[in-house]
C-alpha atoms as one frame of an Amber mdcrd trajectory, in Angstrom:
protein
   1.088 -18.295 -33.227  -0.583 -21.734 -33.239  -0.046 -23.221 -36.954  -3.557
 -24.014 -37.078  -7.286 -24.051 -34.757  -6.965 -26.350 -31.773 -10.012 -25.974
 -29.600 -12.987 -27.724 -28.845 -15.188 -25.689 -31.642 -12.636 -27.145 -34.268
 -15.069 -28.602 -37.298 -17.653 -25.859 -36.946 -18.148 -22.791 -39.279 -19.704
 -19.595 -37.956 -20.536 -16.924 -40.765 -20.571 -13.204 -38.806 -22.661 -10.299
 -40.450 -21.728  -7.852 -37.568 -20.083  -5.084 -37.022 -17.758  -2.430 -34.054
 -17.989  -4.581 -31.175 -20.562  -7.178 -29.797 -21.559  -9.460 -32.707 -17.023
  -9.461 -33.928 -16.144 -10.031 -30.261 -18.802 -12.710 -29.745 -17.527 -14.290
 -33.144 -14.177 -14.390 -32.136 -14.451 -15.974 -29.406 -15.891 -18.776 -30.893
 -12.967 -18.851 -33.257 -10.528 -18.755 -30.369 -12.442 -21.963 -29.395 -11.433
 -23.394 -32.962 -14.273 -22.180 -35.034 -13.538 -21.539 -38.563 -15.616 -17.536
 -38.388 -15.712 -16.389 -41.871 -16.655 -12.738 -41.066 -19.029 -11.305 -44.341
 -18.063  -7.985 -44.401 -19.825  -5.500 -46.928 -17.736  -3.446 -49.813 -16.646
  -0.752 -47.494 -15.848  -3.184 -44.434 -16.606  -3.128 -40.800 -16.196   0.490
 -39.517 -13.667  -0.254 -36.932 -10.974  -0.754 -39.993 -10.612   2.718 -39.532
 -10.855   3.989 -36.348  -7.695   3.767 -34.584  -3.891   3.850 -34.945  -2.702
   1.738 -37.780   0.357   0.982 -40.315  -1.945   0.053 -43.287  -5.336   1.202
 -44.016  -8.205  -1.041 -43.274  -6.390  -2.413 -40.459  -6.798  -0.085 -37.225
  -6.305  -0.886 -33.963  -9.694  -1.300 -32.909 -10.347  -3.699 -35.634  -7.181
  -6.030 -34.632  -8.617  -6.011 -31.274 -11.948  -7.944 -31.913 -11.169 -10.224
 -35.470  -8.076 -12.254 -35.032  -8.366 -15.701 -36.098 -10.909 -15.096 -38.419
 -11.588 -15.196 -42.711 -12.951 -11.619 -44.867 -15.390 -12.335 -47.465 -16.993
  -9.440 -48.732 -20.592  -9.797 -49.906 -23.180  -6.857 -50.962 -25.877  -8.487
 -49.505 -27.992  -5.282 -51.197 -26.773  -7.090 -54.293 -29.330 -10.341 -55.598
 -26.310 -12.164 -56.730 -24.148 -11.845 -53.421 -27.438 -12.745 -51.289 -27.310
 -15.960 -53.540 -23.893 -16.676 -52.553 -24.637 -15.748 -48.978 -27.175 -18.318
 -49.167 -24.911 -21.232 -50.658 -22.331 -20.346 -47.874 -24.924 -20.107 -44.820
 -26.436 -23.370 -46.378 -23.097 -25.402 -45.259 -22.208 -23.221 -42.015 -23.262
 -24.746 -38.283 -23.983 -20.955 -36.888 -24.588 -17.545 -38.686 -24.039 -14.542
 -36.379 -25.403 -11.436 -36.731 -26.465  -8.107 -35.488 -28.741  -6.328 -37.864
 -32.338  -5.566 -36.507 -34.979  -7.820 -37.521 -36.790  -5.812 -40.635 -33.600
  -5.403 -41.977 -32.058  -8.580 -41.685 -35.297 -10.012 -43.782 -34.168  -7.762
 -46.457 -30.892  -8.667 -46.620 -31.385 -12.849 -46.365 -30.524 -12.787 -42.949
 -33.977 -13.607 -41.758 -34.474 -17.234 -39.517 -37.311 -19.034 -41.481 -36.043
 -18.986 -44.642 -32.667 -19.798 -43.806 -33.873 -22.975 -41.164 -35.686 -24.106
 -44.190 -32.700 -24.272 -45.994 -30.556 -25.574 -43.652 -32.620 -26.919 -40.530
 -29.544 -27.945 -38.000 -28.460 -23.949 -38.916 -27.719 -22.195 -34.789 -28.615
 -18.462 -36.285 -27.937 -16.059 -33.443 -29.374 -12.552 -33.419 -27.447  -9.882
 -31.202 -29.863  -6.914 -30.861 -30.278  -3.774 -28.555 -33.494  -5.358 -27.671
 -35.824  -8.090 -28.159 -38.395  -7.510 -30.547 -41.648  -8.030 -28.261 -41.272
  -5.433 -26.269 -41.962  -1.262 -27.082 -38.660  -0.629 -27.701 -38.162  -3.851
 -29.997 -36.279  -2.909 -33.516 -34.674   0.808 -32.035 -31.277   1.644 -32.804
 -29.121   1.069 -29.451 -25.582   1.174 -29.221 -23.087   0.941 -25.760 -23.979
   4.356 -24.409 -27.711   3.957 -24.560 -27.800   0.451 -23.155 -25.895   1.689
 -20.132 -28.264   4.201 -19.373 -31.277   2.248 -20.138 -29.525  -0.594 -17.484
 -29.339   1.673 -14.504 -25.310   1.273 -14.965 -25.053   4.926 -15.481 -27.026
   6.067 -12.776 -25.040   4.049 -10.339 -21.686   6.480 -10.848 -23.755   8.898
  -9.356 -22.745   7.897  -6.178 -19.232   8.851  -6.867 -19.301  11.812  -9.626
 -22.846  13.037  -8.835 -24.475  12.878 -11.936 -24.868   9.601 -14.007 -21.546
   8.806 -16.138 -21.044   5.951 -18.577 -18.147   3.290 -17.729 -15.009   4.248
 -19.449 -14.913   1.074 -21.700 -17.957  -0.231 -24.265 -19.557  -2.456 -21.551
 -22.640  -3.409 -22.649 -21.096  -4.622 -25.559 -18.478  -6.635 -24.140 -20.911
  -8.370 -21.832 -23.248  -9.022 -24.452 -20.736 -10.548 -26.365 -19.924 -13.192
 -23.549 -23.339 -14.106 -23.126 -23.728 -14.665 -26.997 -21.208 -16.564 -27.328
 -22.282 -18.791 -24.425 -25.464 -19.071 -25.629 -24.365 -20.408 -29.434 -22.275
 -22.898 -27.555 -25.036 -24.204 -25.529 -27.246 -24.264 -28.605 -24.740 -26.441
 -30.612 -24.572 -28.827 -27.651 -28.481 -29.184 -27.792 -27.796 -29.603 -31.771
 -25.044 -32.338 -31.180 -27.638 -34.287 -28.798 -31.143 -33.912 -30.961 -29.510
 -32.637 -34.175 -31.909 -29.817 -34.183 -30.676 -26.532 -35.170 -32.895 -23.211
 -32.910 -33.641 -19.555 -33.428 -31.045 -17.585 -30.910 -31.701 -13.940 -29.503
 -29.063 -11.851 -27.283 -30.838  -8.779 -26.889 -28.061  -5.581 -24.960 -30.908
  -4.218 -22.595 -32.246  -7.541 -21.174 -28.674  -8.965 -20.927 -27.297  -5.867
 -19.011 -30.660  -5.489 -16.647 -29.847  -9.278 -15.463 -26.071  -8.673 -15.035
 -26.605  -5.296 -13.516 -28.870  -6.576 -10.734 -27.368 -10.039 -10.146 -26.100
  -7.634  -6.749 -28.055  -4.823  -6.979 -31.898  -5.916  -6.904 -31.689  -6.208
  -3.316 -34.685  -5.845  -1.446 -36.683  -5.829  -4.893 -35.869  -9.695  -5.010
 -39.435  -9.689  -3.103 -42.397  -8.487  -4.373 -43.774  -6.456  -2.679 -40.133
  -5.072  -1.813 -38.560  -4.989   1.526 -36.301  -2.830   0.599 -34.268  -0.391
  -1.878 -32.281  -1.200  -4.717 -28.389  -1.269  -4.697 -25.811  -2.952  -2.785
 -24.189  -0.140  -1.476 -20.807  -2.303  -0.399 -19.948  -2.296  -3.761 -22.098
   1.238  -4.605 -20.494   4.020  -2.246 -17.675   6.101  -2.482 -15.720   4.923
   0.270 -14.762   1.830  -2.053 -12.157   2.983  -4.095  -8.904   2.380  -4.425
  -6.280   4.245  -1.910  -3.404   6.405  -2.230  -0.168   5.100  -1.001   3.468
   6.769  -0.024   4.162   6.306  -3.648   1.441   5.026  -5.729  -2.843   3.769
  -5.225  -3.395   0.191  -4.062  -6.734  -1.575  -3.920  -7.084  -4.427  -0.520
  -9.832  -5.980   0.299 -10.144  -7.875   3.688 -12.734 -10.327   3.142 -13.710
 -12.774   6.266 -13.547 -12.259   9.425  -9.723 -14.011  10.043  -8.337 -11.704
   6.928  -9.779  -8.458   9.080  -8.037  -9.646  12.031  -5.206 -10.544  10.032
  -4.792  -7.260   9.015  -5.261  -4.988  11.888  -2.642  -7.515  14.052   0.073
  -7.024  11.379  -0.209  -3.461  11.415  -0.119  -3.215  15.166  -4.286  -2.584
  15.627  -5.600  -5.936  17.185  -7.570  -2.961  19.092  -9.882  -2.528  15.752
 -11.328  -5.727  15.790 -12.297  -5.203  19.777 -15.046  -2.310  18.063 -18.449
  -4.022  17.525 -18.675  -2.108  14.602 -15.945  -3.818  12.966 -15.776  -6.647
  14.700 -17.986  -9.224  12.254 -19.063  -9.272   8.529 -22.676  -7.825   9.250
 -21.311  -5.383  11.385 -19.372  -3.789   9.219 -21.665  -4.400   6.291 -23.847
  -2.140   8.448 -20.357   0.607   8.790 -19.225   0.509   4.946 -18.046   4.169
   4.835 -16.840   3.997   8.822 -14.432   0.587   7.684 -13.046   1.869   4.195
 -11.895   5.284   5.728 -10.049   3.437   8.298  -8.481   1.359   5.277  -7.422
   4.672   3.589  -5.465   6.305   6.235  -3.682   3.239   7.562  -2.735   2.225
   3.272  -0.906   6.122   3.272   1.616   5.026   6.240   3.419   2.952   3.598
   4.899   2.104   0.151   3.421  -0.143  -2.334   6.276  -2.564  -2.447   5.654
  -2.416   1.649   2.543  -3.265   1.274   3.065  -6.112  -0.909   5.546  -7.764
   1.346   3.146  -7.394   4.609   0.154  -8.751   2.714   1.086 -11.306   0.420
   2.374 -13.863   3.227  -0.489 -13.487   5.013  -3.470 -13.900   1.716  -5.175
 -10.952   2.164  -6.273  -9.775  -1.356  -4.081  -6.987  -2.495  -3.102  -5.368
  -6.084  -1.114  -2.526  -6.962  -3.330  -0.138  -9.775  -2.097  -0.672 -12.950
  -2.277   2.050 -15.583  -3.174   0.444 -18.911   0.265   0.659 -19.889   1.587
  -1.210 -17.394   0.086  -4.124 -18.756   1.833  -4.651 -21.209   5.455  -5.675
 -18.785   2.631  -6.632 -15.832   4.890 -10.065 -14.787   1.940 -12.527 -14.342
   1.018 -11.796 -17.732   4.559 -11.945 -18.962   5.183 -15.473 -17.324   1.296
 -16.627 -18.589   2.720 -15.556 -22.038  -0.618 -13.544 -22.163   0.756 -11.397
 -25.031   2.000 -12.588 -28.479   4.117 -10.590 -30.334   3.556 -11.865 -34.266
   5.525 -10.841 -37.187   2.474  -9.368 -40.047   4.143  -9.535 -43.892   2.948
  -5.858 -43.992   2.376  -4.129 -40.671   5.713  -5.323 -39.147   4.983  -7.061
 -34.939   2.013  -6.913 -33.643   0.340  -7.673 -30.341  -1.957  -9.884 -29.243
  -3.786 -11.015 -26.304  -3.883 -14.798 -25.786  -6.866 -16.174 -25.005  -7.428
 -16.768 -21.437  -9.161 -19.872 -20.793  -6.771 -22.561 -19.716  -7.940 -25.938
 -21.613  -6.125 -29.434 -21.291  -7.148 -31.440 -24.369  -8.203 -28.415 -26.615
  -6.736 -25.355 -26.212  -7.720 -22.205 -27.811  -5.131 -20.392 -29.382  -4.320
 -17.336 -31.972  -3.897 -18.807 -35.151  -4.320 -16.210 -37.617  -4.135 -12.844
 -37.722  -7.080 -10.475 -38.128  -7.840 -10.072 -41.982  -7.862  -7.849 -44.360
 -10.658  -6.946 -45.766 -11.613  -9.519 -48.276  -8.869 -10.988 -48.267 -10.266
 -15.091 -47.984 -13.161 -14.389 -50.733 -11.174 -16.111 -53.706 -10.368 -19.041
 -50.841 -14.101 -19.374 -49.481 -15.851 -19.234 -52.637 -13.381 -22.072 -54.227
 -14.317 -24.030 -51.115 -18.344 -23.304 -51.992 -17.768 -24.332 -55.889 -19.081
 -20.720 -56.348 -18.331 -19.058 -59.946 -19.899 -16.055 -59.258 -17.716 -12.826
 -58.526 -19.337 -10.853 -55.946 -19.692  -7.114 -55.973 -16.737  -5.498 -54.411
């Protein structure tokens, strides 16, 4: 663990009213980046302190995975006196974070105007399910619902039949990214004018534009020329494929890797079939091309595969369970994973970030908090007297 923040976001303080997954994840990567993220957590803290395995309470799994490098001050912001403090501490921050839904977040002091009076060169970034001109503006939405809305779910139809949600909180996790992008870019436009802005990340809008960066097809006219959906990258046939001993996924890409492939496995008469013979072709064959894939990927062995494929750069991975991650070699010699000694909970693990910089690196350099555990620390650093509500 890094003995301190070395990244390019070191100097800037981002206070984080959020909670479970987008607004903490956005938030945290900002403090990867060298933020100092002073996350304002209420009496009870953020939910995800107790949902998963844990060796003290407050400090579940799914909270570790989303809050590392990161401060706990715990504020009532239902309470007049904690609002006050909230105030003194977003008065000297550079971003505040949150994701409460606009009528709300007036009630509570979260609310743009007042605080952009207060501090004008304030970046005060709203994650939402949705932005608040539209019908749906100020509606609950969590993961689930935003997939749906997005079309996502619908597209598994193609392989289960009936719509099915992604096996991971997606929406979220996307979200996150582009909110964090988006506060970056904001406190470049503050570095160059020295004018602070209004920020809104809203789940549907964000996932509708990543959804259909592929899939908008022939709606990219208006009128259309065609359906939605790539299928390529929508169809059953693409998959990954059983092996002698395990499930591979290989893609063949241009036309050289195709003919790559078939020679090496003794087929050069594949490439003679118009059908699979260029990129539009088989574009035009997608089912026809991936179940020639699968039978000739059961003639061998993983580790067989590997060794044909490799030499030759023809995009190949063995399918890793998510266990296997944790002894996956690349990551192992990328030192992706940090094992750190906590006073209480004994090693933990960590992912490392994964950006690569030269002059700035981001790096783990605390562990995620417990819950309150900076308030003494941050208020002595605000000259505040008053003792919250906890």
């Amino acid at each position: 663990m890094a003995p301190g923040p070395t990244g390019p976001l070191t100097g800037i303080r981002v206070v984080e009213c959020a909670s479970i997954v987008l607004g903490p994840m956005a938030a945290q990567m900002l403090a990867d980046m060298g933020a100092d993220v002073i996350k304002v957590e209420p009496p009870e803290g953020d939910l995800t302190r107790r949902i998963g395995p844990r060796r003290s309470e407050g400090m579940g799994s799914f909270f570790l995975s989303n809050n590392r490098n990161k401060r706990s001050v715990v504020l009532d912001l239902k309470d007049p006196g904690d609002r006050e403090v909230f105030g003194t501490l977003v008065d000297g921050a550079d971003v505040l974070l949150h994701s409460v839904r606009t009528p709300a977040a007036e009630r509570l002091g979260l609310g743009y105007a007042e605080l952009a009076r207060r501090n004008p060169g304030l970046v005060h970034c709203q994650v939402t399910g949705f932005a608040d001109e539209g019908p749906y503006g100020g509606r609950a939405a969590y993961d689930d619902v935003i997939q749906s809305l997005s079309g996502l779910a619908m597209l598994q139809t193609v392989v289960t039949g009936v719509p099915r949600y992604m096996p991971a909180i997606f929406a979220d996790k996307v979200t996150a990214v582009h909110a964090a992008f988006a506060v970056a870019a904001a406190l470049v436009h503050r570095g160059l004018t020295g004018q602070g802005q209004q920020v809104v990340v809203p789940m549907f809008e964000t996932m509708t534009g990543f959804n259909l960066q592929e899939h908008i097809w022939g709606h990219a006219f208006e009128p259309p020329i065609g359906p939605m959906g790539y299928e390529p990258v929508s169809t059953a046939a693409r998959r990954p494929f059983p092996t002698l001993d395990g499930f591979v996924s290989m893609l063949p890409y241009s036309d050289s890797q195709w003919r790559r492939f078939f020679t090496l496995i003794g087929r050069d008469d594949v490439m003679a079939d118009e059908r699979f013979a260029t990129f539009a072709a088989r574009q035009q064959h997608v089912p026809l091309v991936w179940g020639e894939i699968a039978h000739q990927l059961t003639l061998r062995t993983n580790a067989e595969w590997m060794a044909l494929l490799e030499p030759e750069d023809i995009p190949f991975a063995v399918v890793n369970t998510l266990e296997d991650l944790t002894c996956d070699p690349h990551l192992v010699a990328t030192d992706f994973w940090q094992l750190i000694e906590d006073p209480v909970d004994g090693v933990r693990r960590l992912p490392s970030p994964a950006t690569r910089m030269s002059a700035t690196p981001p790096a783990v350099h605390r562990l995620p908090p417990r819950l309150g555990e900076h308030t003494d620390e941050v208020l002595a650093e605000l000259g505040v007297r008053h003792a919250p509500t906890v």
